[in-house]
C-alpha positions as CSV (number, residue, x, y, z in Angstrom):
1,X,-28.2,-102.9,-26.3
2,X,-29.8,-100.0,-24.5
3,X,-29.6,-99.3,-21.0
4,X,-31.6,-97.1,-19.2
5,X,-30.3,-95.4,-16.2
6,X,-32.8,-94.2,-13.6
7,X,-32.6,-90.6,-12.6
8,X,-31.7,-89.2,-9.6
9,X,-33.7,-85.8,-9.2
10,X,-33.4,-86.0,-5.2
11,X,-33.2,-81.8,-4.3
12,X,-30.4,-81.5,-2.1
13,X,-30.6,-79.2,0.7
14,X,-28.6,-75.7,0.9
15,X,-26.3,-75.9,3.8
16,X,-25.3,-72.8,5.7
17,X,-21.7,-72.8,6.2
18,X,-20.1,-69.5,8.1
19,X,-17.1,-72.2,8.6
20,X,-13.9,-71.3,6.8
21,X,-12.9,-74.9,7.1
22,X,-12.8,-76.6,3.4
23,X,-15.3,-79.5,3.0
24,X,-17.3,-79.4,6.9
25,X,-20.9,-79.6,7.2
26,X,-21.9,-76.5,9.4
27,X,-25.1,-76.1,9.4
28,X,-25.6,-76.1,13.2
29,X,-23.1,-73.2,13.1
30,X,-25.4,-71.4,10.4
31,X,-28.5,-71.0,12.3
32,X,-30.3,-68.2,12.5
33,X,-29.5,-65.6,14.7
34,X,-31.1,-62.8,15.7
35,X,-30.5,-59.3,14.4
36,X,-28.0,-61.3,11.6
37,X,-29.0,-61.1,7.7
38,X,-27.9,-64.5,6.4
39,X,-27.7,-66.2,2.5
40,X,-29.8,-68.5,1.4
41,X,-28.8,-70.7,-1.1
42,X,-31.2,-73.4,-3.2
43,X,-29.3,-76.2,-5.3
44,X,-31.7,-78.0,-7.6
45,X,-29.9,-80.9,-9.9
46,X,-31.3,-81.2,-13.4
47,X,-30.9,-84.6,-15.6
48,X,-32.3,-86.6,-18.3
49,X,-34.4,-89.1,-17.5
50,X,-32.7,-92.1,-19.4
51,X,-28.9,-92.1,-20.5
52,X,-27.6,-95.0,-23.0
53,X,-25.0,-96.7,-21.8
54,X,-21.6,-95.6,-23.3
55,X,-23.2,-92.2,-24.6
56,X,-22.9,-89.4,-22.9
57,X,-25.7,-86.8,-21.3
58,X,-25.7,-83.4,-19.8
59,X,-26.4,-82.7,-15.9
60,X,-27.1,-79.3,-15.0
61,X,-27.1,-77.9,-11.1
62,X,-28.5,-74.7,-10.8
63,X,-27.6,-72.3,-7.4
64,X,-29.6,-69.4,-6.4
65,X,-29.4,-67.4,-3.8
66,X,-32.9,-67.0,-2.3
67,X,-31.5,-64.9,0.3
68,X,-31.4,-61.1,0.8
69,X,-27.4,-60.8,1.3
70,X,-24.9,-62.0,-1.3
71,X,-22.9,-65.2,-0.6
72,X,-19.6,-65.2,-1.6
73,X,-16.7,-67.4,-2.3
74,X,-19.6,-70.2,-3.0
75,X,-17.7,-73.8,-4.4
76,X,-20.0,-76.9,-5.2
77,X,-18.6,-80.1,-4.9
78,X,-19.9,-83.0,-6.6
79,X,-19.1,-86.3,-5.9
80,X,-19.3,-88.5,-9.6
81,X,-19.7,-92.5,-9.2
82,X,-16.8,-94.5,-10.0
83,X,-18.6,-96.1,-12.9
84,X,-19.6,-93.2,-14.7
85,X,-16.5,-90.9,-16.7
86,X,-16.8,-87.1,-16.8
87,X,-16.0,-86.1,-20.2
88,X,-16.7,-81.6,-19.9
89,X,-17.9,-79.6,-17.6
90,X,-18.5,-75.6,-17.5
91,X,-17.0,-74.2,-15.7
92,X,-13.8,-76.3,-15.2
93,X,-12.8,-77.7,-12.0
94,X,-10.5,-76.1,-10.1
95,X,-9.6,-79.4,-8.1
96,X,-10.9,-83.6,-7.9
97,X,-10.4,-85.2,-4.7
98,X,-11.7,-89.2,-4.7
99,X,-14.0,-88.9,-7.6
100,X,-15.5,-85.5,-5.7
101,X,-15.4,-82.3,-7.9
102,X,-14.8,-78.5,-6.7
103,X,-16.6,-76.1,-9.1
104,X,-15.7,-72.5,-8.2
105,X,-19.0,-70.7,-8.7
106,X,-17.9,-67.4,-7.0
107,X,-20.0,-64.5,-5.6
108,X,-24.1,-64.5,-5.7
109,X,-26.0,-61.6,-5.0
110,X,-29.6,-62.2,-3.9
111,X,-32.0,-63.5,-6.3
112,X,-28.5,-64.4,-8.8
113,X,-28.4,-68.1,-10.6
114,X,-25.3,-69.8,-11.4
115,X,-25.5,-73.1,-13.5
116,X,-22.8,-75.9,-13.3
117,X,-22.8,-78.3,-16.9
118,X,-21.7,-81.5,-16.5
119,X,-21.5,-84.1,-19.2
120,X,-21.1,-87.9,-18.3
121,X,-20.9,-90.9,-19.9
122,X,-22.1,-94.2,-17.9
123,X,-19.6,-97.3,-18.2
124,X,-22.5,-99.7,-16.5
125,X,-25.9,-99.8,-16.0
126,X,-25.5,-98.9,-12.3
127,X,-27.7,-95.6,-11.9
128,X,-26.3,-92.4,-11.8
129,X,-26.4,-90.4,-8.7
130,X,-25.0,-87.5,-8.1
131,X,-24.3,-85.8,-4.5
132,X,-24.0,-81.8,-4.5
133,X,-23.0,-79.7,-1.6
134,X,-22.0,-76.2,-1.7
135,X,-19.0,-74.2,0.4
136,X,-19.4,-70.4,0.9
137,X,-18.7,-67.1,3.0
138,X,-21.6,-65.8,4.5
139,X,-21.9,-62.4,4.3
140,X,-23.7,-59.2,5.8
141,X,-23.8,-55.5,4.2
142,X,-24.2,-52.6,6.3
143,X,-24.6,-48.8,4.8
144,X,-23.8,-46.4,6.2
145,X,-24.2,-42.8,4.8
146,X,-21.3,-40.6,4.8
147,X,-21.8,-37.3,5.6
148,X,-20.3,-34.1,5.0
149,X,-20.6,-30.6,6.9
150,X,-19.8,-27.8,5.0
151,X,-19.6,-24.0,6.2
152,X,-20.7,-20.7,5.0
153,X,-20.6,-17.3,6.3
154,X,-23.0,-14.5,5.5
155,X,-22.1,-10.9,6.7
156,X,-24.1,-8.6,7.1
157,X,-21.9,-5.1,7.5
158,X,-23.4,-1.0,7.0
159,X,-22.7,0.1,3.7
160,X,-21.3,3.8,5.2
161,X,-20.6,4.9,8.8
162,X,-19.0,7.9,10.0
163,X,-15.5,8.6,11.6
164,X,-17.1,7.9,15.8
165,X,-19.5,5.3,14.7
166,X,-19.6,2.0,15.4
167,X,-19.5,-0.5,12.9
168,X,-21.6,-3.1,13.7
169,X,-21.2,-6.5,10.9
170,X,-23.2,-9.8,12.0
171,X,-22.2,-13.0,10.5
172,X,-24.7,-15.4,9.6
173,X,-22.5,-18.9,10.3
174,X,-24.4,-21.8,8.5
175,X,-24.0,-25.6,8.2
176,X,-25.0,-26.0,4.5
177,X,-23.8,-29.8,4.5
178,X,-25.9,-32.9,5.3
179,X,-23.5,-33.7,9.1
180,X,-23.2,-31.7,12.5
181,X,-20.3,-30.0,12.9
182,X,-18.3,-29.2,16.3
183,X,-16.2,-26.8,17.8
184,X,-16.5,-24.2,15.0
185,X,-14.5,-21.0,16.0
186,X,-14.9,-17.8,13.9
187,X,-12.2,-15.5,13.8
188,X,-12.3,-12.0,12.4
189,X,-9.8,-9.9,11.2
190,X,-9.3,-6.6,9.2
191,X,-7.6,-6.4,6.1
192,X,-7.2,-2.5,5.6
193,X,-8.8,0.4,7.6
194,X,-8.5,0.8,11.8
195,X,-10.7,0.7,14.4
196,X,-10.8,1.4,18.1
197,X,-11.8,-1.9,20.2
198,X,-11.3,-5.9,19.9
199,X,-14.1,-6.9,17.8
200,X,-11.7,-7.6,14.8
201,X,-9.0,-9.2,16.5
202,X,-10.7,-11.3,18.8
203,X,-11.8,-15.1,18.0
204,X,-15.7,-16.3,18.8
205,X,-16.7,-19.7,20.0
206,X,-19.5,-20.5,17.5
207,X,-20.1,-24.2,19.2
208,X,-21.7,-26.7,17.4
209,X,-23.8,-26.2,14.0
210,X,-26.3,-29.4,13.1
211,X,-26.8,-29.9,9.3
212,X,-29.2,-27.3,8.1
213,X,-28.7,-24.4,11.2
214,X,-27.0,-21.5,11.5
215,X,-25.5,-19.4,14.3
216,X,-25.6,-15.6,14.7
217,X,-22.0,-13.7,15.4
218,X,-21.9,-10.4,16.0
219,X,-18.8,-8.4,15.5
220,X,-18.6,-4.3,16.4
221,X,-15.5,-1.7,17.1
222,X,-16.0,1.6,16.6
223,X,-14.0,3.3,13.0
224,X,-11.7,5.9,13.7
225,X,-10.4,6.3,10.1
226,X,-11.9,8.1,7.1
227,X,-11.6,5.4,4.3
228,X,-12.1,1.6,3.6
229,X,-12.7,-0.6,6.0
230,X,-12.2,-4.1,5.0
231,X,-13.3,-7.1,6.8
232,X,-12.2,-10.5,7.0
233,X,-14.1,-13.8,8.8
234,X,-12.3,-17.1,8.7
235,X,-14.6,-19.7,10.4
236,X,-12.9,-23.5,11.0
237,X,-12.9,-26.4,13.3
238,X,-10.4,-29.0,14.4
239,X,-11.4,-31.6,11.4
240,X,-9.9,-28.8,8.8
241,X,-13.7,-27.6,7.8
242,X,-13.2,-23.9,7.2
243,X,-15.3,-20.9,5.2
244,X,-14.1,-17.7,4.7
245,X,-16.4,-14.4,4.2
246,X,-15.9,-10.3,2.9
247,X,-17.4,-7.3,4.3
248,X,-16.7,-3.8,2.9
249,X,-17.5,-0.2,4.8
250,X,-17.2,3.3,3.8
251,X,-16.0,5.1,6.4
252,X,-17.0,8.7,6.0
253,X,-16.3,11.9,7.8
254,X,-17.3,15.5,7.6
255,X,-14.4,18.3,7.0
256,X,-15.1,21.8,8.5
257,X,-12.9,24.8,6.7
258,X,-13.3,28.2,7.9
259,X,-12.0,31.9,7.1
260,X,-13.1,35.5,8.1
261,X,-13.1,38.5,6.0
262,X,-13.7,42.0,6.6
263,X,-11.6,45.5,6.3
264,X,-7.6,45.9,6.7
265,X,-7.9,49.3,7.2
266,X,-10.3,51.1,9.2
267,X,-10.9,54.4,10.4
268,X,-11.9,54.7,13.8
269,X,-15.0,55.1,14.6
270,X,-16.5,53.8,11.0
271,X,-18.6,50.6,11.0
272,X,-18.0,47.6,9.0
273,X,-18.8,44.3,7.7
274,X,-17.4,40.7,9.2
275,X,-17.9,37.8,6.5
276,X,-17.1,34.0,8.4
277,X,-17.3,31.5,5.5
278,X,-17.6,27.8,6.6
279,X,-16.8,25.1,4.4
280,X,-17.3,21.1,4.3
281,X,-14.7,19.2,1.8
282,X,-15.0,16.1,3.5
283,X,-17.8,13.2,2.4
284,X,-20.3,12.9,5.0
285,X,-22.6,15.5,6.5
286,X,-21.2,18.1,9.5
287,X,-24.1,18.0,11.9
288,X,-25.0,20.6,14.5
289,X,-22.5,22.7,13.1
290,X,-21.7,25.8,15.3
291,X,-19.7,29.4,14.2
292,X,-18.2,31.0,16.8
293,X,-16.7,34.9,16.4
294,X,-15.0,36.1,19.0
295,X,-14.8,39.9,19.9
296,X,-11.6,41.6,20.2
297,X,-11.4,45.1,22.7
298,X,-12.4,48.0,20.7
299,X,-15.1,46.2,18.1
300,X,-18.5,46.8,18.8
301,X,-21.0,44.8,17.2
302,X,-23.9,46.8,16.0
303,X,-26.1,44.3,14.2
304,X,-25.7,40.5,13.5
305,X,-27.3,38.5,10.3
306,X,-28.2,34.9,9.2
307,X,-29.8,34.1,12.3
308,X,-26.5,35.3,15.1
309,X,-26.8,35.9,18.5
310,X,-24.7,38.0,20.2
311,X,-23.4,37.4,23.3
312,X,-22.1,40.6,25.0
313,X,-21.1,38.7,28.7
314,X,-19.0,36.7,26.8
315,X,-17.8,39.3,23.8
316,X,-19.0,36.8,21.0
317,X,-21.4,36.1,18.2
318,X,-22.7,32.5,17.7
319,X,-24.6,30.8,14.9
320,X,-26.0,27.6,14.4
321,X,-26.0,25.8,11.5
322,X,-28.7,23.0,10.1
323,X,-26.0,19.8,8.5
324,X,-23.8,21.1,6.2
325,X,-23.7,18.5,3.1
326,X,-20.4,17.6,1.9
327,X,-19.0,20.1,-0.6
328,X,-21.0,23.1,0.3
329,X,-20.7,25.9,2.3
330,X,-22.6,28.5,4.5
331,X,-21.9,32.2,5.0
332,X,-23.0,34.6,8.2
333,X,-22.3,38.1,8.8
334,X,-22.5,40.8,11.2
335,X,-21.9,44.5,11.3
336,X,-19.4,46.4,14.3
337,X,-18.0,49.8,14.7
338,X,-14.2,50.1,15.6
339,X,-13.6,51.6,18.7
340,X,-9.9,51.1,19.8
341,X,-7.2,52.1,17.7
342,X,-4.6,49.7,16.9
343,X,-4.8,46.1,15.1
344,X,-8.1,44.6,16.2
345,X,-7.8,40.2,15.3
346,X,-11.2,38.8,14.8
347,X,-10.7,35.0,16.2
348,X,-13.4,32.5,14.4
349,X,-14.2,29.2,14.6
350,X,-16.2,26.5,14.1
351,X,-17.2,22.6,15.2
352,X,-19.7,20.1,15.0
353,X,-20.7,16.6,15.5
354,X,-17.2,14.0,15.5
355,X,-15.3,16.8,13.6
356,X,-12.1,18.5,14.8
357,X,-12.9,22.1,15.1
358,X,-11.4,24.1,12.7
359,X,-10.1,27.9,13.5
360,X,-9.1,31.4,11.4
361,X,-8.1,34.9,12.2
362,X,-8.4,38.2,10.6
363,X,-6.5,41.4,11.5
364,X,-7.4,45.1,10.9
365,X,-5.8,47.4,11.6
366,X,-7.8,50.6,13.2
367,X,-6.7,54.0,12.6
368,X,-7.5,57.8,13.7
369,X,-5.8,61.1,13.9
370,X,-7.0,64.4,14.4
371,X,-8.9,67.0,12.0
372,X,-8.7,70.1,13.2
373,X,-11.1,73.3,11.9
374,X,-10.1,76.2,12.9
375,X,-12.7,79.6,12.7
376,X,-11.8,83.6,12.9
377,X,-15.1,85.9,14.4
378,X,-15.0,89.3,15.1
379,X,-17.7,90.8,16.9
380,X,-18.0,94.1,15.3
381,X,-18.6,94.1,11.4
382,X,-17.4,97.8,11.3
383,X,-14.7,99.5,13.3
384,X,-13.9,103.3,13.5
385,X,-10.2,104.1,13.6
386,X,-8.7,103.4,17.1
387,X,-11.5,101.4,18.4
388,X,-10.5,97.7,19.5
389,X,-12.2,94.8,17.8
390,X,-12.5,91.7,20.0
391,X,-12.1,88.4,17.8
392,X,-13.2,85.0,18.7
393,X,-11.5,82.0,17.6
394,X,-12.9,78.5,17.5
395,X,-10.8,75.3,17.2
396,X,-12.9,72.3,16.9
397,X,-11.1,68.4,16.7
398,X,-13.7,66.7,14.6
399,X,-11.3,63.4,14.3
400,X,-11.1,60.4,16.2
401,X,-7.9,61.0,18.0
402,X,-6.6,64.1,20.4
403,X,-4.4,66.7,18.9
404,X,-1.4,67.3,21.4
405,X,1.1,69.9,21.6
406,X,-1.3,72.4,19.2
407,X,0.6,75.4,18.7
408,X,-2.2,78.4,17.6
409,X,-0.3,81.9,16.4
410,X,-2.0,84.9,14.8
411,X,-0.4,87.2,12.9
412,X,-1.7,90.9,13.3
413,X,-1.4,93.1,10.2
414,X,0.4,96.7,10.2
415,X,-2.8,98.2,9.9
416,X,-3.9,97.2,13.4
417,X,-2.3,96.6,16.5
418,X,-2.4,93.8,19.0
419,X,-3.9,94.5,22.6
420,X,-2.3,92.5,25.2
421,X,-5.0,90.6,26.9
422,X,-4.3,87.8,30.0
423,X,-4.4,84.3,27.8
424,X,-1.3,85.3,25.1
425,X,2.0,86.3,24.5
426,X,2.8,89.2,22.1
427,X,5.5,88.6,20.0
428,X,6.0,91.5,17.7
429,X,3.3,91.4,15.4
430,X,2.3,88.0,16.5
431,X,-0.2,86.2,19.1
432,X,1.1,83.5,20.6
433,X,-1.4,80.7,23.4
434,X,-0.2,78.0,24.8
435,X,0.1,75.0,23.6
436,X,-3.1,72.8,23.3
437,X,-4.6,69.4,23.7
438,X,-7.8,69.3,22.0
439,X,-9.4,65.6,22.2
440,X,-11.1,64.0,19.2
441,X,-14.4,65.7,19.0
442,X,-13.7,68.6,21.8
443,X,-13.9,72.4,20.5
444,X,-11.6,75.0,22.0
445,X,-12.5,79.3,22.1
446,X,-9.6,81.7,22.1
447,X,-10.2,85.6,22.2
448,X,-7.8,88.3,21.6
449,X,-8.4,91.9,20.5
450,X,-6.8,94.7,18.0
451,X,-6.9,98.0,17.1
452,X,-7.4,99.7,14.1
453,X,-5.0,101.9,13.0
454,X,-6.3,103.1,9.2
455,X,-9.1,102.9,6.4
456,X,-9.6,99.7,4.9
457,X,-10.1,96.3,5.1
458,X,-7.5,93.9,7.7
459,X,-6.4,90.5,7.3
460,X,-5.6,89.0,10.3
461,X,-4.2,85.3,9.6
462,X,-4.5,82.5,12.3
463,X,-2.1,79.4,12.1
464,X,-2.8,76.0,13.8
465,X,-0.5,73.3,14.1
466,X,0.8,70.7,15.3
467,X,3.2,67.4,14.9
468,X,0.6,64.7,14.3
469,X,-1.2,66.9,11.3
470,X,1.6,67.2,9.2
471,X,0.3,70.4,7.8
472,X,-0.6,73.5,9.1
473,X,-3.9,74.9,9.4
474,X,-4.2,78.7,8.5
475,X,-7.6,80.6,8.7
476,X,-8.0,84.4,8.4
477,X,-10.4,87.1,9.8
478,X,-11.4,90.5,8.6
479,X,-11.7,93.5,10.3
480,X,-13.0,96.4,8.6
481,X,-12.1,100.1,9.9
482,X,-12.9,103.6,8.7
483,X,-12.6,107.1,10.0
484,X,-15.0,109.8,10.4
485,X,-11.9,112.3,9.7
486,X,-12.3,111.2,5.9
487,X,-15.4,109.6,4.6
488,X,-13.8,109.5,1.2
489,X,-11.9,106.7,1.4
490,X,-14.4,105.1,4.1
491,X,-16.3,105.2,1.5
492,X,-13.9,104.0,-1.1
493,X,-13.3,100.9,0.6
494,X,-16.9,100.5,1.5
495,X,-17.9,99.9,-2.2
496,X,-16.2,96.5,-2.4
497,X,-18.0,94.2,0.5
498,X,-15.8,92.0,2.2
499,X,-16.7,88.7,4.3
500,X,-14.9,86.7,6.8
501,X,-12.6,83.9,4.9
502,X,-12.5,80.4,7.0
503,X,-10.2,78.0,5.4
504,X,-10.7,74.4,6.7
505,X,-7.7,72.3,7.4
506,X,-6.8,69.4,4.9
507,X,-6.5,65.9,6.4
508,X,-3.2,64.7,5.6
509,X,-3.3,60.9,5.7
């Protein structure tokens, strides 16, 4: 016999449960609401449309989610009529409670199917209707997008400065993340070098930096130390976001050397030349560089080169100097006469822009003594016999320094005899003056007079001396006599001229 079992294709409606509570209708509880993203869930029941009695036939319930958030946790209980026998399902039940089945069906995402297989075999003719209803977790999904600040730090710092520059370093702070960042403080520090100021030991507020902005920091002090100067910038903020940034500067400086050069030894009265050499071993340039010679008493500057000007209020000679590049050097002179004996100390210097001035010396030592030239004149080139012959003689101090205590003697020959004149002592056969000072370039005239005594001619020897010479100076004269009592021998000793005989004194240094 066959039996035909009318089918039950009756949809069944989803019901919204946001209950936790197992098995409760809620679908008052799951209204709408507004603002609130709810799942939807469809249950359609699938069956053939005739089962033989005894034989068993396959039920399918399909659960979608038409909604457009997931439902999870979803169960589907089915209640199965006591005359029909449920011989497999898929899944399995997870528990049967009075004929009604839980099928665990788990999370749907929206627009996700699950299928529930049920085959069952009728014991009567009675149709076969099944009820559905489903039990699940509403759900909602928020997104939120996570962001994330992140720092950088771009200095900007001078390549070279010099020793009394400021260094000036701005720091380009930048939010290169996607979030705002607050309370960012940048603190900068140095690492190797010195400065004078607070500008890298003193934190900056930077504030707050949205995503994609920067702030301008400005950091300055001014170098005081020829080297490296190495910069540090550590920029943070209370939620541990931190950067950390280089700068490097050459700190240069200019280097001034100077020497003067000229004589040791000089005589009085003699020009020379003054050399002041200038030189820069340090690495940057020495601008507005100014030389500086001062004067000692006693040296006279007679003409100044390379551009000096002399300054005779103050006793000095100045030159100014375009920049003096690093490893070179510049070289002025000037010409001066020595005036003064003694040691005469040339005092140079030199300075220029953020440079220490730099100082030298150089000594000479000026000397003079006298130079004495001593001259014998007599007035009458022939003499008779017992006539006196006046003679002249001329002293003349042609060094740079006065001759004291000069002792002048002249010794009279046998042949003629000395007349005592007011000026002298006669000693013997000897003239003696007084003693002399004679100052460097003064002349002094003696006279003293003689008598002939014979034929021929005299000798008559003048001596000159004194302490400071060293030597003596001896010059002679001649005096010529002859005698009208015999021509012979006037005439004898007339046959072999004679001339006067000046011997210069030698300059004993």
């Amino acid at each position: 016999m066959r039996i035909y079992v009318l089918p039950s294709s009756i949809p069944l409606l989803l019901l919204f449960l946001m209950s936790p509570c197992y098995g409760q209708d809620s679908r008052a509880s799951m209204a709408p609401r507004l603002g609130t993203s709810t799942p939807t869930l469809q249950v359609e029941t699938e069956n053939p449309p005739a089962v033989n009695l005894g034989k068993p036939a396959t039920f399918t319930i399909r659960v979608k989610n038409t909604g457009a958030v997931p439902a999870t946790g979803i169960v589907i209980a089915t209640r199965i009529p006591t005359h029909v026998d449920l011989d497999e399902s898929k899944p399995r039940a997870t528990s049967v409670d009075d004929r009604t089945y839980h099928f665990l069906i788990g999370d749907l995402q929206p627009g996700q199917t699950q299928l529930v297989s049920l085959v069952l075999r009728p014991r009567s003719t009675a149709p076969i209707q099944l009820d559905t209803t489903t039990i699940f977790a509403a759900s909602t999904r928020s997104s939120a997008v996570v962001q994330r600040p992140l720092l950088e730090i771009s200095p900007r710092a001078p390549q070279v400065v010099e020793v009394g520059e400021t260094v000036n370093v701005v720091l380009c702070v930048s939010n290169v993340g996607d979030g705002t960042i607050t309370d960012v403080v940048l603190t900068p520090s140095l690492t190797k070098g010195k400065v004078d100021g607070t500008g890298f030991s003193t934190a900056v507020p930077v504030g707050t930096i949205p995503a994609g902005e920067s702030r301008e920091v400005r950091v300055s002090a001014t170098a005081t130390t020829r080297g490296l100067l190495l910069g540090k910038y550590d920029a943070s903020n209370p939620d541990g976001v931190t950067a950390t940034a280089l700068s490097q500067t050459q700190v240069v400086q200019a280097e001034l050397t100077i020497s003067a050069s000229g004589p040791r030894v000089r005589p009085m009265a003699r020009e020379a030349v003054y050399q002041i050499r200038v030189t820069n071993p340090g690495d940057a340039v020495a601008h507005a560089t100014e030389v500086v010679a001062a004067l000692p008493a006693g040296l006279t500057v007679t003409s100044v080169e390379d551009g000096g000007k002399k300054d005779a209020q103050s006793g000095t000679v100045r030159w100014s100097l375009a920049g003096l590049q690093p490893g070179k050097e510049a070289t002025v002179h000037f010409h001066a006469e020595t005036s003064q004996e003694g040691e005469q100390k040339l005092l140079v210097a030199t300075r220029a822009k953020r440079v220490p001035d730099a100082t030298a010396s150089h000594l000479t030592l000026v000397i003079s003594r006298p130079n004495l030239i001593a001259t014998v004149l007599n007035d009458a080139e022939l003499a008779a016999v017992g006539e006196t012959m006046n003679f002249q003689l001329v002293v003349v101090n042609a060094g740079s320094k006065a001759a004291d205590d000069v002792t002048i003697r002249v010794t009279i020959p046998s042949a003629l005899e000395a007349t005592r004149l007011p000026g002298y002592q006669l000693q013997g056969s000897e003239i003696l003056f007084p003693p002399q000072r004679i100052g460097a370039g003064e002349k002094v005239k003696l006279t003293f007079s003689a008598i002939g005594k014979s034929v021929g001619d005299h000798r008559v020897r003048v001596s000159v001396d004194s302490l400071i010479l060293g030597s003596e100076i001896a010059v002679e004269g001649i005096a010529f006599c002859y005698s009208e009592a015999d021509p012979a021998a006037a005439a004898r000793t007339a046959r072999t001229p004679t001339s006067r005989v000046d011997v210069e004194p030698v300059l004993v240094q």
